[in-house]
N, C-alpha and C positions, 0 to 999 in steps of 0.2 A: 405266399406267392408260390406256383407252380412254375416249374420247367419247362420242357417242352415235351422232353419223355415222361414226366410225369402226366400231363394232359393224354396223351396219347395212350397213357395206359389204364386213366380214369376211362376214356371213352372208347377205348377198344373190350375195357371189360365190360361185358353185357348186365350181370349184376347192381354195376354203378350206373351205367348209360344205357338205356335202354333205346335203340333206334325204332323199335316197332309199339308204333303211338298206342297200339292197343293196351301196351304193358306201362303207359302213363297214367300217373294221377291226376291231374287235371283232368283229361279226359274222361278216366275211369269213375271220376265221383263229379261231373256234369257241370267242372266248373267252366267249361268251354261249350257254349249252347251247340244244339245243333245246327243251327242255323248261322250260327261264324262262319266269314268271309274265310276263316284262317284253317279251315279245313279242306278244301281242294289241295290246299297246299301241305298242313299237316297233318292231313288225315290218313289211315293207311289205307295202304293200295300195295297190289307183290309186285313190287320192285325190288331191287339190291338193296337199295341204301335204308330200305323199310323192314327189313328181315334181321334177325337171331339168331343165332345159336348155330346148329345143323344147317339148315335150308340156305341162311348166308353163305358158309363156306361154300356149299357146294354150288350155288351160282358164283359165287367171286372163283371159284377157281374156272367155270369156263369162261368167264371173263379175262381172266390173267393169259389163258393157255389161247384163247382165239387170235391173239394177231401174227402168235411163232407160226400158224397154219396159214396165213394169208403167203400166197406167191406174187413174193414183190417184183420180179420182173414182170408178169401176166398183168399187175396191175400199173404197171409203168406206161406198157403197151397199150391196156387199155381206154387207159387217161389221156395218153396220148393221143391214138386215133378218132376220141369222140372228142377232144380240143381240139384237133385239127378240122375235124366235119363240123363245129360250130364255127370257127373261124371262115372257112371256106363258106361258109351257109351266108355269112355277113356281107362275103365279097360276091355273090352271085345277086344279093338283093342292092348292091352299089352302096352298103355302108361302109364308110371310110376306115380302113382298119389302122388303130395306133400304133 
């Protein structure tokens, strides 16, 4: 029986875990037709969660560093003044606002 950090470190290492299905065996020796409904889903495609090594990191790290850039007040206002123009859009057309 595994842990929790043990799990975590089985599939954080790329060696044991591989996320990018091309470096699967199943795949790799045709035990999964091409024609599997299960490949839309597990097939690769460059995504984050489908990447290795190098190319992983360096999309997870813009992914980590993208929301410290977002300005949260800009987008408070934002949100704000187009919930209010849908709101007002509702009472111009006579629907009953909750």
């Amino acid at each position: 029986m595994l842990g929790f950090q043990e799990v975590l470190e089985l599939v954080w290492n790329e060696r044991h875990f591989s996320s990018d299905p091309r470096r699967w065996k199943a795949l790799a020796e045709g035990l999964i037709p091409e024609t599997s409904s299960l490949l839309p889903i597990l097939g690769w495609r460059p995504a984050l969660n489908r990447l290795d090594d190098q190319p992983h990191r360096r999309q997870r790290q813009v992914v980590t560093e993208a929301p410290g850039r977002v300005d949260v007040r800009l987008l408070r206002t934002s949100v704000r003044q187009r919930a209010e123009a849908i709101v007002d859009g509702w009472a111009m057309q006579g629907l009953p606002i909750l």
